[in-house]
N, C-alpha and C positions, 0 to 999 in steps of 0.2 A: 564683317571683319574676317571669319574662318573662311570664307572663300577665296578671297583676297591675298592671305597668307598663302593658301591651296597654290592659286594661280602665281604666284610671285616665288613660293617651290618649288613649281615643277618646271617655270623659268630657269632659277637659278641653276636645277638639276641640268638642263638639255644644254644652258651655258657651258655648265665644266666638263658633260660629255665634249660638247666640240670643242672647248679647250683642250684637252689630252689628247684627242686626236689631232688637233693641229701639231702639239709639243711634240708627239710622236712621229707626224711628216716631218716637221723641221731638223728631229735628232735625223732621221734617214737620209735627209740631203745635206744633212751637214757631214757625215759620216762618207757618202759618198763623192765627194767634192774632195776631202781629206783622202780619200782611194783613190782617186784619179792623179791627184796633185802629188803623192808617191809613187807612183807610178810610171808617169814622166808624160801623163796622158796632157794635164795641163804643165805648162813650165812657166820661171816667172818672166812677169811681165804681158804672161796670155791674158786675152780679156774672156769673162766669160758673159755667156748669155745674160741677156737682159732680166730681170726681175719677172716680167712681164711672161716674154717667152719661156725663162724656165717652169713659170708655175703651170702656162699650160702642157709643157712636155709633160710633167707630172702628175698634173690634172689637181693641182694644188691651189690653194688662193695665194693672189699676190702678196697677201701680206704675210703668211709663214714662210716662205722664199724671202722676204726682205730681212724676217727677222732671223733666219739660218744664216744670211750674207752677212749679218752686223755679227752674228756669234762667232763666224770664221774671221771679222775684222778685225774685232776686239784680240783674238787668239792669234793673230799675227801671221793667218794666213790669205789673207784678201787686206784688199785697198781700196776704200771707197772713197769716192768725190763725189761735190755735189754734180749731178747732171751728167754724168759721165760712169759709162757701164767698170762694173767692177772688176779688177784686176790682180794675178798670184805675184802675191809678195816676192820680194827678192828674196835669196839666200838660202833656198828651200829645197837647193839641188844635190845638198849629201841627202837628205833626208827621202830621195827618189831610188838611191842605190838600197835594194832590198840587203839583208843584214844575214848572212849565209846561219843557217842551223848547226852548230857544232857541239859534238860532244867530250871534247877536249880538254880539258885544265881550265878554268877562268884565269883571266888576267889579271895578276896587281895582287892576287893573293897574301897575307903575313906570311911570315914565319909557323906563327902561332894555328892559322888555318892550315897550309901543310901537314903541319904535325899532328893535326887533328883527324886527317883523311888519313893517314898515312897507315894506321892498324883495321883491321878488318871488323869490323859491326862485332857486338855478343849477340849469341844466339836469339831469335825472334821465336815468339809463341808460334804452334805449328794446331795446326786445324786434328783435334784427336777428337772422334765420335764415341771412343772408349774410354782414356784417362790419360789426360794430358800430365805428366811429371814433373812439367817447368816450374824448378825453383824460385822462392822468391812470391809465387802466387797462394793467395787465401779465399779460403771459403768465403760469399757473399754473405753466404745464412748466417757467419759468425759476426758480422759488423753489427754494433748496439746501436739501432735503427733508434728503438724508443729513449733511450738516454740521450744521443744524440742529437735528435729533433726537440725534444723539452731543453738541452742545453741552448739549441741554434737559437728556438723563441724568442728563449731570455736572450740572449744577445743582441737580435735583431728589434727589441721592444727597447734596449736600454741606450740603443742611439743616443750618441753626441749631437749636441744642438748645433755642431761646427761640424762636416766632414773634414779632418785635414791626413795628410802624410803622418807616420805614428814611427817613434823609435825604431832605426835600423837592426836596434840587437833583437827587437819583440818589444811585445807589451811589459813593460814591468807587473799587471797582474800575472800574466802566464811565466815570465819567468820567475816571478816569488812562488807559485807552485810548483814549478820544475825543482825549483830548489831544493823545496823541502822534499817532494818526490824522490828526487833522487840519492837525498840523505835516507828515506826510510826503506826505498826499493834495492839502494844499488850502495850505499855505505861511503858515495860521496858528498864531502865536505869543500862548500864552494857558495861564493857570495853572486844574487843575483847579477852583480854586474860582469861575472866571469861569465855568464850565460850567452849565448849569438841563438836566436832564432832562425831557422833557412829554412828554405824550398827543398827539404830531401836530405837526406846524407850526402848525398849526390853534392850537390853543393856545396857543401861542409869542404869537403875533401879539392873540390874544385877552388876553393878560395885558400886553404892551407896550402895547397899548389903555387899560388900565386904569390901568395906570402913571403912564404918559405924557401923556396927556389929560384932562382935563375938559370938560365940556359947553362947546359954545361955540367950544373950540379949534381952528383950522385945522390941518388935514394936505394934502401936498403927496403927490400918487397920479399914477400912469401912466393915461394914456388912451390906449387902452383897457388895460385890468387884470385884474389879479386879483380876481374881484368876491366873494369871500368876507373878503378882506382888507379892503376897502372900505365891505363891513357892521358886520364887526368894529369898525372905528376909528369909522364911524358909530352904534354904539350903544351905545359909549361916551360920545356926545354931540361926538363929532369932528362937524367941516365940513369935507368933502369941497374941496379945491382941484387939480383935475384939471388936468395939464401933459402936453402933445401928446410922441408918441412917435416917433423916425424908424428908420431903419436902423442909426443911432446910439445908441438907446438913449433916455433920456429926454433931451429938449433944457431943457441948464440955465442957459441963456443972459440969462433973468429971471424965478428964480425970486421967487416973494413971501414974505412973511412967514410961519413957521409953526412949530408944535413941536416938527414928524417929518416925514420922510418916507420913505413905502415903495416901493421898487426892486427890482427885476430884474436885475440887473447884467449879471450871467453870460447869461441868456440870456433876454430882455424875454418877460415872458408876457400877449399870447399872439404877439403879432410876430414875435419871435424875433432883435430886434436885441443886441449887443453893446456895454455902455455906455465911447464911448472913454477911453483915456486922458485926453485934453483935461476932458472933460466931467465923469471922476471926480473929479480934481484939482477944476474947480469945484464939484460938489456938494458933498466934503468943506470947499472954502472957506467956501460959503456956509452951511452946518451951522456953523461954527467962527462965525461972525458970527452968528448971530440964536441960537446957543445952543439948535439943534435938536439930534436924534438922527436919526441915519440908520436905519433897518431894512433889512437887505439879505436878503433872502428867496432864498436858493441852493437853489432845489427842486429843481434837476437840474442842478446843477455837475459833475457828476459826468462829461456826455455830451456831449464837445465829439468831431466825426467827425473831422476833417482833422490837429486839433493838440490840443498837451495843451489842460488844461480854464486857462479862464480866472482869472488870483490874484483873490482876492477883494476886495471893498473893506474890509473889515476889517484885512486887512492892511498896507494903508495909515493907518488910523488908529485904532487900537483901544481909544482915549477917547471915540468918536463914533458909532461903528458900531455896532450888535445884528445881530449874526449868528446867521440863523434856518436849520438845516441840519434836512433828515426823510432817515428808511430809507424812506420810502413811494411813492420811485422807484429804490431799488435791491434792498429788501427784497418788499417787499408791504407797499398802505396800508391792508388788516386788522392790521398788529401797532399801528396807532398809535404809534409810537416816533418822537422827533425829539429834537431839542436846542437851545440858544442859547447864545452867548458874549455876557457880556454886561461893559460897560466895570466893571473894579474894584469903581466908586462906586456900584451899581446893584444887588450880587450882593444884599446883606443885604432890600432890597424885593422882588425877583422871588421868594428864596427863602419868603419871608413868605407871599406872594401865592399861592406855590404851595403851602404847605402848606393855606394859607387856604381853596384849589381844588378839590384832592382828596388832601391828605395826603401823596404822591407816584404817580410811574407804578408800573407793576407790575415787582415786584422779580424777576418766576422772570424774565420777556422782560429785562432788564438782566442779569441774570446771563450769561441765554444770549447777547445779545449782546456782552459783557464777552467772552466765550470765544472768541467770533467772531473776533473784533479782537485778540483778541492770539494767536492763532491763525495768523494771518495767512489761513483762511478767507475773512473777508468780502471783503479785497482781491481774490483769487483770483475770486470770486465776481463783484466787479464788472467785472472784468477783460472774462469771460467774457462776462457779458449785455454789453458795452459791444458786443466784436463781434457779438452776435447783433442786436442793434436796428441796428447801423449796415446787416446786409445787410438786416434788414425796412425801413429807410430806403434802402436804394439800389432792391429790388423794388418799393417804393410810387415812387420822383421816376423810375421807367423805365417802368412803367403810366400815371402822370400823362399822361408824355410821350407815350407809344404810341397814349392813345386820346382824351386832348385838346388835345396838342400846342400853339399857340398860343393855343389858348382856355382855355388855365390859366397862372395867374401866380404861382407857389408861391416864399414867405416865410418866411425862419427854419428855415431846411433844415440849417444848419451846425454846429447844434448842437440838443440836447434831446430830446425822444419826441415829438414832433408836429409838425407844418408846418401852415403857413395857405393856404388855396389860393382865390385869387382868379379870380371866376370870369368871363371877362370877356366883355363884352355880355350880359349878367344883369342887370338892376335888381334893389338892396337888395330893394327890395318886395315880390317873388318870392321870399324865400325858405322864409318860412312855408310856401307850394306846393310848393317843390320837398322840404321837409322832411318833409311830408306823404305826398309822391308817393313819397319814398325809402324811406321806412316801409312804407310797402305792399309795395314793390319789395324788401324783408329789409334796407334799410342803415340803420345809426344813422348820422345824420348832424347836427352845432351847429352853428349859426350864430357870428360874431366878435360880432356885431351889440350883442348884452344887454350886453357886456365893455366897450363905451363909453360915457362918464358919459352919461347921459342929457341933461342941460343945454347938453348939445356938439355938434356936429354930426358925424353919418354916414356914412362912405364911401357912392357910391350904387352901387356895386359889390357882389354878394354874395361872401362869403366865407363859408369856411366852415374851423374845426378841427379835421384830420385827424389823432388818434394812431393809432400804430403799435403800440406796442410790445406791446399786448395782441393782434393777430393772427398768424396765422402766412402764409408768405409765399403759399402757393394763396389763402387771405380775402384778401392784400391786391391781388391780381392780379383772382380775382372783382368783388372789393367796387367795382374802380375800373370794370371793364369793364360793369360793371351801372350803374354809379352814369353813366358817360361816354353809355348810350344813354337813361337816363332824362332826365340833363341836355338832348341832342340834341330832346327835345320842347319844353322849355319855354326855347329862344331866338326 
């Protein structure tokens, strides 16, 4: 009986070798047959070779040439009868006119694509072998591997007996945690159903776009800004209406007309002001008179150094405000995870919008972070990186000092993951050079410069935005002392 098996094995085995080799001549002449008949080598109505004679051109058996012939018949580029050599279909003669390479415009484009191409990329991470400065990035070493992986477990052990589609706004677990989260973290008072889970802040803002605008419609933006935020409401068919920024925050002093406007509050990006009191009071006023919305964008509320973090503006009025909260400055911005609160009268369209979008976020990263949060992990968590950025914040503003002393004028130090560092007696003009020079030199280095509307005028100062939090504190000591004697060339 084991022999038998043996023998009846190593059969089967030598079968599905020459099986795949046959499958594999057959794709070759079928693929070749489809090049000729593009080509205009065959046209329709040519007969081609015989079964017969093409397997011996190829040195193939008749029977994978017959079954290549039936594959091209089924696909509707051969005709076969019985007893009669097979022949190229009709109507097969645009399809011979090769399709010229252009790099041109596509055709049939929306509106809405237009206006998507239409502003130039944000900055891309740039290859630094010393200390790349791109804001926005975090330390690998700080992601809570071990909480996270005991969270994912449990999650992936507590599978439903049903996979199906799950609530577009989120899990009702995860957003009953956000809830309370954000009452204990952030002093908002808001019912799980005001909650919209998303793919990123990114998103957030990309659907209040669509919401909230139509072509045409003005929006009220920080200058300089968030310049993704800025594309977003612009390709929706927003008009950008750009209002100057100070130490303050946005100056709301006269504002104009419009249907939203998007803010900074907490900590003005990329300046790094605090919007005051005075000033919130009058944006919420004047949101209440023109029957705006506010979008208040808390991408790192999270990181105030001196004192607690700042109450939101949604807390002050949460018929007016959309509060756009992401993990992708406390977590990592690979999970994509954020959220919105959004007023009452508003949950039923965003939910719509989101289903509309991608159906919802990904249910295992909700679970896990559901677990997180009532865990009380994630707190712990933030806890923790809050002190490690603040001493990679105090080793970067003591290097600033050490090696450019009053030739740097560093902005928005009191709060966030990054600072602006002004460089002074540098013309704007130079920075592209020195951007250039620093890359050579191992540093990534951004320019503020792209961040202001274009229509407005420049500081002629260069400046430049320095995050931290993705170095550790020897990069941030290097990065400055390199960066401090390449600067020394070009004053």
């Amino acid at each position: 009986m084991p022999q038998c098996w043996l023998a009846w094995n190593i059969q089967f085995r030598r079968f599905s070798v020459v099986q795949l080799e046959q499958d594999g001549v057959a794709r070759r002449i079928i693929a070749a047959i489809k090049e000729q008949i593009h080509r205009g080598a065959y046209r329709s109505g040519d007969r081609l070779p015989s079964s017969r004679a093409f397997a011996a051109e190829w040195g193939a058996s008749r029977t994978t040439v017959t079954a290549a012939y039936n594959q091209l018949d089924a696909e509707g580029y051969l005709i076969i009868r019985q007893g009669a050599r097979a022949i190229v279909a009709p109507g097969l003669e645009a399809a011979s006119v090769p399709t010229p390479v252009t790099t041109a415009q596509p055709r049939n484009l929306s509106a809405f694509a237009r206006r998507l191409l239409d502003p130039p990329p944000p900055a891309e991470a740039q290859s630094a072998r010393v200390a790349d400065f791109r804001y926005g990035d975090l330390s690998g070493a700080d992601f809570p591997v071990l909480a996270w992986r005991r969270a994912s477990n449990k999650a992936i052990l507590r599978r439903a007996a049903r996979l199906r589609y799950g609530d577009p706004q989120g899990s009702s677990v995860l957003r009953n945690a956000l809830q309370a989260y954000l009452w204990r973290a952030r002093g908002i008072s808001c019912t799980p159903d005001q909650i919209v889970v998303v793919n990123g802040s990114q998103q957030g803002l990309d659907l209040c776009a669509r919401l909230l605008l139509d072509p045409g419609d003005p929006f009220v933006i920080e200058n300089p800004g968030y310049l993704l935020a800025r594309h977003a409401f612009a390709a929706a068919g927003g008009v950008a209406v750009p209002v100057a920024v100070d130490a303050d925050g946005l100056r709301t002093e006269a504002l104009p007309p419009a249907r939203l406007a998007y803010v900074t509050p907490s900590h003005q990006f990329p300046l790094g002001g605090v919007l005051s009191a005075t000033r919130r009071r009058s944006l919420l006023s004047w949101a209440a008179g023109t029957g705006a919305y506010v979008v208040e964008d808390d991408y790192d509320g999270e990181y105030r150094h001196d004192i607690s973090p700042i109450p939101p503006l949604q807390a002050l009025d949460a018929d007016t405000v959309i509060y756009v909260g992401t993990l992708s400055k406390t977590l990592s911005p690979t999970l994509r995870l954020g959220y919105l609160v959004v007023p009452a009268g508003l949950r039923l369209a965003f939910s719509a919008a989101k289903r509309l979008t991608d159906r919802h976020a990904p249910m295992l990263e909700q679970d896990v972070m559901a677990d997180l949060l009532a865990s009380g992990a994630y707190e712990r968590h933030v806890r923790s990186i809050r002190r490690k950025n603040a001493e990679r914040r105090e080793v970067l503003l003591q290097a600033l000092t050490d090696h450019l002393g009053p030739r740097v004028t560093v902005a928005g130090a009191d709060t966030g993951l990054h600072v602006v560092a002004w460089m002074n007696g540098i013309a704007a003009e130079r920075e592209p050079a020195i951007i250039a020079a620093a890359r050579a030199a191992g540093i990534g280095l951004y320019p503020v410069s792209p961040l202001y509307d274009p229509s407005e005028p420049r500081p002629g100062t260069a400046g430049f935005i320095l995050g931290y939090a993705g170095l550790d504190t020897e990069a941030l000591r290097r990065g400055v002392a390199v960066l401090a004697t390449m600067l020394a060339e070009h004053r």
